[in-house]
ZATORTOR-920317 format. One record per atom (N, C-alpha, C): x negated, y negated, z; residue in three letters; residue number from 1; atom name. Coordinates in Angstrom, 3 decimals. Atoms other than C-alpha are relative to their C-alpha. Layout:
BEGIN
         px         py         pz     r     k    a
          X          Y          Z   Ala   NUM   CA
...
// end
This chain:
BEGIN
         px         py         pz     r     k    a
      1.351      0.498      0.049   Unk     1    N
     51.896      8.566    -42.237   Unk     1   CA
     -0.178     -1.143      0.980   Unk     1    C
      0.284      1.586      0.028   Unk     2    N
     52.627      5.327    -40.886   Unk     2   CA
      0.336      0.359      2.066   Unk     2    C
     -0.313     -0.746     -1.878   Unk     3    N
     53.512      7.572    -36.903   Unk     3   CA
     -1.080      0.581      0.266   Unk     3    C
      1.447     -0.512     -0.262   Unk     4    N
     50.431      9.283    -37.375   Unk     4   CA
     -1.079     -1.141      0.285   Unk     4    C
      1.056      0.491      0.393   Unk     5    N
     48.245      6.620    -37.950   Unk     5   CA
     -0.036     -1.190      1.431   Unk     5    C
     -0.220      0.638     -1.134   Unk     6    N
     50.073      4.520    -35.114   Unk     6   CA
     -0.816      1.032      1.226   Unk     6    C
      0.796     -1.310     -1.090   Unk     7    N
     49.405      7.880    -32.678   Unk     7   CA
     -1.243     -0.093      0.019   Unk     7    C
      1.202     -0.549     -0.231   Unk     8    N
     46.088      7.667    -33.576   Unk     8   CA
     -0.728     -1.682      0.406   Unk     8    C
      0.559      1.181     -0.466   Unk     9    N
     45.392      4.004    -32.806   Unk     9   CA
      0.122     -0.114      1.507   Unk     9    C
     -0.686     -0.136     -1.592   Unk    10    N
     47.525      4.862    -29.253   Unk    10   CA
     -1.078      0.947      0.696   Unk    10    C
      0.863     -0.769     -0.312   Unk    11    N
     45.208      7.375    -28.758   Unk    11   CA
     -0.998     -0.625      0.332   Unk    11    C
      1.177      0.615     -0.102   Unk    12    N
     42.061      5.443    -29.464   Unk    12   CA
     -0.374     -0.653      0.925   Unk    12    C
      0.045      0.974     -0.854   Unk    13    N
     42.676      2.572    -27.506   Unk    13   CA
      0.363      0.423      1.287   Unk    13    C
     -0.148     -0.511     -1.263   Unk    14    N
     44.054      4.700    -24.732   Unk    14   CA
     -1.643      0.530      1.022   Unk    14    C
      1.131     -0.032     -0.439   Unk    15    N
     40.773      6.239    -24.577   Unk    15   CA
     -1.287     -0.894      0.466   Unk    15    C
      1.038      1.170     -0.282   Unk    16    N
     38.745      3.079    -24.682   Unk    16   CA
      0.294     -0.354      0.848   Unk    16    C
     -0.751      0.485     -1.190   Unk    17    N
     40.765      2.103    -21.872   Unk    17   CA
     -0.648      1.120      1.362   Unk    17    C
      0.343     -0.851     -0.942   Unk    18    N
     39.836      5.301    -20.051   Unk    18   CA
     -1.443      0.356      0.284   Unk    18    C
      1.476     -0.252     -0.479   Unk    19    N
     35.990      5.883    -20.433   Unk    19   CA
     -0.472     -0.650      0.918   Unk    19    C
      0.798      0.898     -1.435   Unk    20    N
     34.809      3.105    -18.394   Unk    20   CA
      0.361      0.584      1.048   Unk    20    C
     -0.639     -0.004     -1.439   Unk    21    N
     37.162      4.154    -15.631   Unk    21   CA
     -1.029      1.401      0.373   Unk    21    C
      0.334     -1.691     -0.122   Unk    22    N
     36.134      8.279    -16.006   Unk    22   CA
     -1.961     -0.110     -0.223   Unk    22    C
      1.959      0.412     -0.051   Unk    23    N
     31.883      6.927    -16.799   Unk    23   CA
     -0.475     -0.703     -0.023   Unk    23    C
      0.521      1.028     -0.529   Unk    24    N
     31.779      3.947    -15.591   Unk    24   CA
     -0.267     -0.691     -1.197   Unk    24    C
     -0.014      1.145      1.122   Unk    25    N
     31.103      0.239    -17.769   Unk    25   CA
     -1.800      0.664     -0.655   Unk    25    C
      0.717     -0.457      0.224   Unk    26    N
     28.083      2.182    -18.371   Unk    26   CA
     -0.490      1.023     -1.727   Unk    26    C
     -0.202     -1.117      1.222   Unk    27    N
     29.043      4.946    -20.875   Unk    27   CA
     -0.952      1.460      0.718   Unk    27    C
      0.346     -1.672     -0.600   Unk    28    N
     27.848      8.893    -20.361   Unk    28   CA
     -1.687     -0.138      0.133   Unk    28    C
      1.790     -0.734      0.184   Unk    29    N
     24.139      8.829    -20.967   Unk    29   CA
     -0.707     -1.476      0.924   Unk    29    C
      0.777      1.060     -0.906   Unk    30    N
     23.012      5.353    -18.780   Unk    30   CA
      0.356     -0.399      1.483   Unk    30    C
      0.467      0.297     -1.201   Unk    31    N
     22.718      4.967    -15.273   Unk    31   CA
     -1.030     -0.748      0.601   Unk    31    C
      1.448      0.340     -1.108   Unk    32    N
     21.415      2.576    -12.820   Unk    32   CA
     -1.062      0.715      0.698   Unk    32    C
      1.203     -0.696     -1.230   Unk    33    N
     19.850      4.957    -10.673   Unk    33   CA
     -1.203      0.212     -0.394   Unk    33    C
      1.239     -0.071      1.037   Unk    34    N
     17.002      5.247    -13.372   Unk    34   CA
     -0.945     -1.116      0.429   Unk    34    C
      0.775      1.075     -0.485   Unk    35    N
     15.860      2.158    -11.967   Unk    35   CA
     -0.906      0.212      1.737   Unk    35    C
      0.381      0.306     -1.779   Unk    36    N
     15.559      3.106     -8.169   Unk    36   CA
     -1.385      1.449      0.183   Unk    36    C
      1.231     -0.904     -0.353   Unk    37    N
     12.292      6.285     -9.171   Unk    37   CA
     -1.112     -1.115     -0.438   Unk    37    C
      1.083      1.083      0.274   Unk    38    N
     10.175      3.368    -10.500   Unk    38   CA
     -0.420     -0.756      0.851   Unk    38    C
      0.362      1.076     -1.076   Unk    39    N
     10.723      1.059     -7.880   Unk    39   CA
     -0.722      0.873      1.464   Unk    39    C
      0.541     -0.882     -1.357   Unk    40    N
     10.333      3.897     -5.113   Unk    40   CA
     -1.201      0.224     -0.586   Unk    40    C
      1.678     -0.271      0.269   Unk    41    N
      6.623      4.656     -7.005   Unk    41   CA
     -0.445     -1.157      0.372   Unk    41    C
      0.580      1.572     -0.422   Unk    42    N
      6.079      0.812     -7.035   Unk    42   CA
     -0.498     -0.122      1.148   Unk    42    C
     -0.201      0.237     -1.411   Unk    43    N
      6.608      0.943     -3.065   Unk    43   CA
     -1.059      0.510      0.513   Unk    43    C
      1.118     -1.093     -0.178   Unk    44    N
      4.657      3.908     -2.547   Unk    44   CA
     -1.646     -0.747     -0.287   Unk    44    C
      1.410      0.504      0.057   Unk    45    N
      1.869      3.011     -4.245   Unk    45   CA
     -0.740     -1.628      0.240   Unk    45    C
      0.448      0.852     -0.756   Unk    46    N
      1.542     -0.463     -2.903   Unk    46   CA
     -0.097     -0.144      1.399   Unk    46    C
      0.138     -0.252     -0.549   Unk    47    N
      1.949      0.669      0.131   Unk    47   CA
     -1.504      0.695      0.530   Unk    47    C
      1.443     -0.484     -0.065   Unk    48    N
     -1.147      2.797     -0.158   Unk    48   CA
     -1.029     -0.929     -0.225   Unk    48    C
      0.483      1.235      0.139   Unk    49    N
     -2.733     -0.154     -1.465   Unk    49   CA
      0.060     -1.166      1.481   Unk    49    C
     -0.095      1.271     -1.164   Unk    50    N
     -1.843     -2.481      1.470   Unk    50   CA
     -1.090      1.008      1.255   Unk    50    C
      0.770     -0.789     -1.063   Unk    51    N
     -3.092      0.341      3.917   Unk    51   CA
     -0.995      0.735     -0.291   Unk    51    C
      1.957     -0.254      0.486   Unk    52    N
     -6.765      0.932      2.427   Unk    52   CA
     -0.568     -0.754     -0.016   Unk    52    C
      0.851      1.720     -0.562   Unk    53    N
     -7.543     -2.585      2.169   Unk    53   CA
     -0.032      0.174      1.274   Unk    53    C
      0.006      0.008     -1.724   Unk    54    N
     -6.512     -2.828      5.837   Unk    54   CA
     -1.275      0.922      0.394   Unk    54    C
      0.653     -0.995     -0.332   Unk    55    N
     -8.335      0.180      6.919   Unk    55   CA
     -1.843      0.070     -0.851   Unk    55    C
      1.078     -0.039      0.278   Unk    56    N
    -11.718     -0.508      4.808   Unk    56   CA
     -0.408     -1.585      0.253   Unk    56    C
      0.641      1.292     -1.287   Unk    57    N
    -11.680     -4.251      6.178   Unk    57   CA
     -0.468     -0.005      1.236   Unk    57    C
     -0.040      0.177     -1.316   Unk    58    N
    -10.868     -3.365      9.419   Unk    58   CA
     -1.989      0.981      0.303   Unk    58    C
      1.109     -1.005      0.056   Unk    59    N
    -14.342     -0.557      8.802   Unk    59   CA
     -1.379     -0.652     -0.183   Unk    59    C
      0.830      1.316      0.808   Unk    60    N
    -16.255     -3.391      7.129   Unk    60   CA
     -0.556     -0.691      1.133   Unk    60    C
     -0.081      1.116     -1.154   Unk    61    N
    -15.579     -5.794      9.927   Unk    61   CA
     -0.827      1.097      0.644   Unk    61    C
      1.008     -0.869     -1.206   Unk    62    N
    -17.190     -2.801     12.721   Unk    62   CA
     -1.064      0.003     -0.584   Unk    62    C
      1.385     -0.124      0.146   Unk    63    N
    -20.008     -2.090     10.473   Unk    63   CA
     -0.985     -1.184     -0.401   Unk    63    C
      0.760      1.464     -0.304   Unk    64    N
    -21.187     -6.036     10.277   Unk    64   CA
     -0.071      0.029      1.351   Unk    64    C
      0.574      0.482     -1.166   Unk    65    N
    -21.240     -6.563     13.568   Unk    65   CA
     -0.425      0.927      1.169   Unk    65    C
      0.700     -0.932     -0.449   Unk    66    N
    -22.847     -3.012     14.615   Unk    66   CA
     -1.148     -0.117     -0.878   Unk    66    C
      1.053     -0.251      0.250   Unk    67    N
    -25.406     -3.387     12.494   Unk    67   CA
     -0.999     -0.531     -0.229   Unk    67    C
      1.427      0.543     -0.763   Unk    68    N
    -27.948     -5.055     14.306   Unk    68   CA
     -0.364      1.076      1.023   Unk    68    C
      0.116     -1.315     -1.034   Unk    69    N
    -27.769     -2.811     17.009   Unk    69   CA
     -0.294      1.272     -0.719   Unk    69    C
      0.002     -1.370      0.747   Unk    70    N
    -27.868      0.368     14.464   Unk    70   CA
     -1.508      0.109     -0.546   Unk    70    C
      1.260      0.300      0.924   Unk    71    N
    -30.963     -1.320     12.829   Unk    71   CA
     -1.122      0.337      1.315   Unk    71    C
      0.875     -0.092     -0.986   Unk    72    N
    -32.509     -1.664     16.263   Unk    72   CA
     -0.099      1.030      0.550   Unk    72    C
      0.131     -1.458     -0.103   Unk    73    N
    -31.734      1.772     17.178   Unk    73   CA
     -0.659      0.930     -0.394   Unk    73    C
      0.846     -0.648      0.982   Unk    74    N
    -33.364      3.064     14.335   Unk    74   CA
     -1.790     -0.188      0.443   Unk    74    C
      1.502      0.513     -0.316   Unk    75    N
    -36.785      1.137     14.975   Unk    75   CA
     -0.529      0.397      1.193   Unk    75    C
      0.396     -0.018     -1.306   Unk    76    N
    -36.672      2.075     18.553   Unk    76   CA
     -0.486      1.719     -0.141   Unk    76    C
      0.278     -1.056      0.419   Unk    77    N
    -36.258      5.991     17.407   Unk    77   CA
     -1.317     -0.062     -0.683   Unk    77    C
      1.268     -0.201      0.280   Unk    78    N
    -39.000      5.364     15.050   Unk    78   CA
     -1.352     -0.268      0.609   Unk    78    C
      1.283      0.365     -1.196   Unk    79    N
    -41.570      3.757     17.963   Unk    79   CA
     -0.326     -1.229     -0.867   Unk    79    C
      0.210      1.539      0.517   Unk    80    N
    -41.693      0.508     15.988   Unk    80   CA
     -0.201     -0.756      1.089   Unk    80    C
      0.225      0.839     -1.172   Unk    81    N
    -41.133     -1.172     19.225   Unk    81   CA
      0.169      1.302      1.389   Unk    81    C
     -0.094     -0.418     -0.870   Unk    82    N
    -40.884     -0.003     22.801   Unk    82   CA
      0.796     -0.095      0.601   Unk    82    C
     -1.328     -0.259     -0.864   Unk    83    N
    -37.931      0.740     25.488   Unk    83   CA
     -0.054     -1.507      0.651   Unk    83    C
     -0.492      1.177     -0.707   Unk    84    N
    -38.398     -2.785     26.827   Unk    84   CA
      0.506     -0.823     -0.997   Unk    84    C
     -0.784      0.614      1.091   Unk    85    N
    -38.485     -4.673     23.810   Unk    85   CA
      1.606      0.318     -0.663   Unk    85    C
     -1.225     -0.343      0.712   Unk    86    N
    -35.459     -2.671     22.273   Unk    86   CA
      1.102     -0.245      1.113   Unk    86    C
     -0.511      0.607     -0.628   Unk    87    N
    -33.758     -3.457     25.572   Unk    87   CA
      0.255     -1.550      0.247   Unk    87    C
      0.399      1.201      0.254   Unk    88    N
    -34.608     -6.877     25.364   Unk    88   CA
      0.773     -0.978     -1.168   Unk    88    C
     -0.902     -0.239      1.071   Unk    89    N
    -33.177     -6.859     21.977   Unk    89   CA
      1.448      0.125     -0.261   Unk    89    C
     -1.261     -0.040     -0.449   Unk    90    N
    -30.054     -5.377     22.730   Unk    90   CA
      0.891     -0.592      0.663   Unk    90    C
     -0.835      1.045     -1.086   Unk    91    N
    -29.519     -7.747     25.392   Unk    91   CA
      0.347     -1.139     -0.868   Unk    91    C
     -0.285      1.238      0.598   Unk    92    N
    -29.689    -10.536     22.732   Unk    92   CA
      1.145      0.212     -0.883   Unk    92    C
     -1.066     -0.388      1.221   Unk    93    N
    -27.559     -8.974     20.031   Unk    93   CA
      1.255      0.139      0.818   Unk    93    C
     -0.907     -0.090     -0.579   Unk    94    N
    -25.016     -8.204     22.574   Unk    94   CA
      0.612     -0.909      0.831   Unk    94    C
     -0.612      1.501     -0.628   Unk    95    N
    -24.884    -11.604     24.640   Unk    95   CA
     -0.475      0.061      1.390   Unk    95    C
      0.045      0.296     -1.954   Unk    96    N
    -26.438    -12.439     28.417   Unk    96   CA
      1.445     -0.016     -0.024   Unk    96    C
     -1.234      0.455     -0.890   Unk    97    N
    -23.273    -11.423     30.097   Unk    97   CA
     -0.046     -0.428      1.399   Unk    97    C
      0.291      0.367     -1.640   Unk    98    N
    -25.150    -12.699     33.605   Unk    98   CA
     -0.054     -1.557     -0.581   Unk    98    C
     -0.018      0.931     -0.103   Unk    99    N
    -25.567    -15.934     31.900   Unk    99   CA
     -1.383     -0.224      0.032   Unk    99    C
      1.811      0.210      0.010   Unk   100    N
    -29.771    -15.816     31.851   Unk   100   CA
     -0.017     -0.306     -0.886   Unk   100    C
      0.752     -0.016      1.415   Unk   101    N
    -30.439    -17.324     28.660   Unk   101   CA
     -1.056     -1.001      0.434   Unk   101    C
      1.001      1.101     -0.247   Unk   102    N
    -33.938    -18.805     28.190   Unk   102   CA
     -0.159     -0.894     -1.132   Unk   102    C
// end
């Protein structure tokens, strides 16, 4: 009884000795790598996030400072004003690049 019972403590502890090595300080059913599909979504989808802001600022930004010119376009199509005025116009919204300002 008393060889058996030793054998089976030699055993035990042999094995406790051996799992870590054969599945890691872990044990069979837990793995780090469980950690690295969360973080890769994280990435992902802040990624998409970083590059839509960008891309609806950068869209933002063009359509403020086109749309004076877009407005005046419109009015000129509708005959609100005439080809000089809307030239006239354009020249202001866009800047004397000769340097004529009155």
């Amino acid at each position: 009884m008393t060889s058996s019972l030793a054998t089976t403590f030699a055993v035990q502890s042999a094995q406790l000795v051996a799992d870590p090595a054969a599945h890691g300080p872990w044990g069979t059913g837990f793995s780090p790598w469980f950690l690295l599909f969360p973080l890769f979504w994280i990435l992902v989808i802040g990624l998409f996030i970083f590059f839509a802001r960008r891309t609806w600022r950068r869209n933002h930004e063009w359509a403020t400072t086109r749309g004076g010119e877009s407005v005046l376009r419109e009015r000129y199509a509708r005959g609100e004003i005439d080809e000089t005025e809307y030239r006239q116009r354009l020249e202001v919204l866009r800047g004397d690049s000769r340097g004529n300002r009155r």
